[in-house]
N, C-alpha and C positions, 0 to 999 in steps of 0.2 A: 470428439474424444481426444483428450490430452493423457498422455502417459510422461511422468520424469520423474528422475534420481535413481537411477541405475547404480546402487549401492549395493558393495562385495566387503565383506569384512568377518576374518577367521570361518572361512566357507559359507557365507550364510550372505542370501542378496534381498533386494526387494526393488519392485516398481507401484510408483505414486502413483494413482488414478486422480490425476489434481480437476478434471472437470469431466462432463460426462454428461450433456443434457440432450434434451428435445427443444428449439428453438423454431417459432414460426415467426414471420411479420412481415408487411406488408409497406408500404414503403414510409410508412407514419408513424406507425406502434406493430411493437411485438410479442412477446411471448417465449418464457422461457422456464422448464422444469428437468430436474435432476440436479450433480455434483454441481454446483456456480459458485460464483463471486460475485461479493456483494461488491458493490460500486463506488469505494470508499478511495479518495486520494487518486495522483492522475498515475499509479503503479500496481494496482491491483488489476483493474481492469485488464493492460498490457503491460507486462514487465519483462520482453524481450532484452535479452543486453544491447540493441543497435540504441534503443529507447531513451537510455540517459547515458551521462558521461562518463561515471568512473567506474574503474573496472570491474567493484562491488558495488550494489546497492545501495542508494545514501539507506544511513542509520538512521532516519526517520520513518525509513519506509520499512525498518524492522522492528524498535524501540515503540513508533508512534501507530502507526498502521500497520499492522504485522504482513507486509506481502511476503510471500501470497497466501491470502486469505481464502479459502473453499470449506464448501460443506452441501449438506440438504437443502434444496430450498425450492422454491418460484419465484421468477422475478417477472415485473411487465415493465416497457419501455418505449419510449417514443422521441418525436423530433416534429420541431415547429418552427418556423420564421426566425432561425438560426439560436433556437436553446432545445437542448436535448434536455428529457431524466429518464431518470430508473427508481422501482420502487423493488425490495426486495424482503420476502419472510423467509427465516433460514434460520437452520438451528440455530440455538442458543452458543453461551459459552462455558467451559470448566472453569467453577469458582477454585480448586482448589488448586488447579495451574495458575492460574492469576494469584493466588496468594503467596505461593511458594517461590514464584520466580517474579515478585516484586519489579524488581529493576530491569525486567523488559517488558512493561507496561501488561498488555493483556495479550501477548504471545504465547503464551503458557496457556491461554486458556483456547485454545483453537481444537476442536472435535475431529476436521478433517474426513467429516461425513462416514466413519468407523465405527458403528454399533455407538453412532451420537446421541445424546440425551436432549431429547425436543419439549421434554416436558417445560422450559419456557424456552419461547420462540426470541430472538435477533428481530427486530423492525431497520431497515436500511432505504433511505432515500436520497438520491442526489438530482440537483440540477447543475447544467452546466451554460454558456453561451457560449458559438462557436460562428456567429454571423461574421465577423471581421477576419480576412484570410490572415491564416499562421497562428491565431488567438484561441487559444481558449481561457475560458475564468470560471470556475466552480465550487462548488460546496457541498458539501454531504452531511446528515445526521445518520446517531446510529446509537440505538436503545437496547439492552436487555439487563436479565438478570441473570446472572452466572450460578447457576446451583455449585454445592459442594454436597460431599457426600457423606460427612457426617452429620449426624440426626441433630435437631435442636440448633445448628448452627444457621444463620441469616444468608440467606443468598447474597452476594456481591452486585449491586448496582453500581451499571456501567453507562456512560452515556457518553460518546466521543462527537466529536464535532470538529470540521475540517473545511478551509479555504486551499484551493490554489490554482496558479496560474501558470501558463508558460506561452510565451508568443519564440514561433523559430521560422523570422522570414526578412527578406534582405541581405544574409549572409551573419545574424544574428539568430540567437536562442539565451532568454532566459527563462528561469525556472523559479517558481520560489511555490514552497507550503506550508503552513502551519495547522497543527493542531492540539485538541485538546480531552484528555480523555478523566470525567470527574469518576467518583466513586463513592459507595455508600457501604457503611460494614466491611472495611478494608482497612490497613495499614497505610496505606498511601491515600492521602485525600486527592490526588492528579497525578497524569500524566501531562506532559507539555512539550514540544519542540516544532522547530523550522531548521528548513535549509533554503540558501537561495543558490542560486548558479548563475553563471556568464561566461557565455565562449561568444567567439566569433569567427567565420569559416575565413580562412588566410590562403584556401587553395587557389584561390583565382590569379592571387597574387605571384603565387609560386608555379604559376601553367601546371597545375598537378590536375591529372582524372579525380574526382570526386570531390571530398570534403574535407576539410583539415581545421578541426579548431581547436586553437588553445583556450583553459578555461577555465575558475577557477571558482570553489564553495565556500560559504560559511556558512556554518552548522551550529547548534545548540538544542541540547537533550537533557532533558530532566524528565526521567522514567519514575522519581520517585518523590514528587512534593509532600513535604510534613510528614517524613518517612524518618526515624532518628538516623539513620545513615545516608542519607538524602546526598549529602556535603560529600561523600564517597564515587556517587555515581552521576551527579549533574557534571556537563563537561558541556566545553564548546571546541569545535575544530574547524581549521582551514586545509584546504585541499587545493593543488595545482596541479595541473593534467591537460594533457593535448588525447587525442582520437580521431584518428583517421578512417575514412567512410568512403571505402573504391566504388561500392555500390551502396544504396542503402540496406541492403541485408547484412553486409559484414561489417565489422570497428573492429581496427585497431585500439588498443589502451595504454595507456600508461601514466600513472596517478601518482601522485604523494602530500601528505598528510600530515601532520602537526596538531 
């Protein structure tokens, strides 16, 4: 059970119930049912802040991949001769969040397992490889049709598709992902973006306990191809940032951006 967002504003609070399942498995494949996440990008899964480097979430993994992503579902999973996947059926998504908030891709349209509408189901599959120590490299697809709820109008066909990779060993870590989210009966014919990263850990250098890397991103984000305001919200950015890591459950941060 996961609980966050301990939110207080003009007296009035709320606690997220963001996961919530029954998980079995055996040391090959498993089993999972209730609140999950589907298995999309290497930040949904875990999106811990030790996890990556800057002190907010890249804006891919909120623009492209909405983490974090939860709802209704079942998912089964397994691991073999160093490649993992997961297969996942999980609600659907709100077309008319996806219509309205255009320019954060399909963030808008996320249910959050609340009185969801399942009448059409989310299909989510990923593989991944993890046989080479520090490596992994992965992919995931991810299907549905996003209902709206006025009568007569076309569901939203969504279908995203996602690469990425990140190797952190030697006293290196990069990062890099891209993805891509098409659409049918939308204003926006895609979603599209990547970030990559590069630090390198400098504590060894400076006899410090733990980790220290300086490191740096390029970004690029277009939440809204063939959108007439498209030329509005496609941007690319660069990011420089150090984070320090006394153990690896804490980080220090501090980031900046152009």
């Amino acid at each position: 059970v996961e609980l966050e967002h301990n939110y207080v504003k003009d007296g009035n609070g709320e606690l997220e119930l963001e996961q919530a399942f029954v998980n079995y498995h055996t040391d090959k494949i498993g089993f999972q049912a209730g609140v999950i996440l589907p298995s999309v990008g290497l930040m949904n899964d875990f999106h811990e802040p030790t996890v990556f480097f800057s002190v907010e979430r890249p804006e891919y993994s909120k623009y492209i991949i909405p983490t974090t992503w939860f709802g209704n579902g079942i998912a089964m999973y397994g691991q073999s001769n160093g490649f993992s996947w997961k297969a996942v059926i999980h609600e659907g998504l709100n077309g008319d969040g996806i219509a309205s908030q255009w320019n954060q891709g399909i963030r808008g349209g996320r249910q959050k397992g609340y009185k969801s509408n399942a009448q059409e189901l989310l299909y989510n599959g990923r593989i991944a490889y993890t046989g080479i120590s520090g490596l992994r490299i992965g992919s995931s697809y991810t299907t549905t049709k996003a209902l709206r709820s006025e009568g007569g109008v076309n569901p939203i066909g969504v279908s995203l598709i996602e690469f990425h990779t990140k190797y952190a060993a030697n006293g290196v870590m990069v990062v890099a992902e891209w993805g891509n989210i098409s659409y049918t009966n939308h204003s926006v014919n895609s979603s599209t973006g990547y970030y990559v990263d590069f630090g390198y850990n400098i504590g060894k250098m400076l006899n410090l306990d733990g980790k220290l890397y300086p490191w740096i991103r390029i970004t690029d984000i277009n939440p809204g191809v063939g959108h007439e305001s498209e030329n509005k919200k496609h941007y690319s950015k660069m990011m420089l940032g150090v984070i320090y890591k006394p153990i690896n459950q804490i980080a220090f941060k501090l980031d900046y951006g152009i």
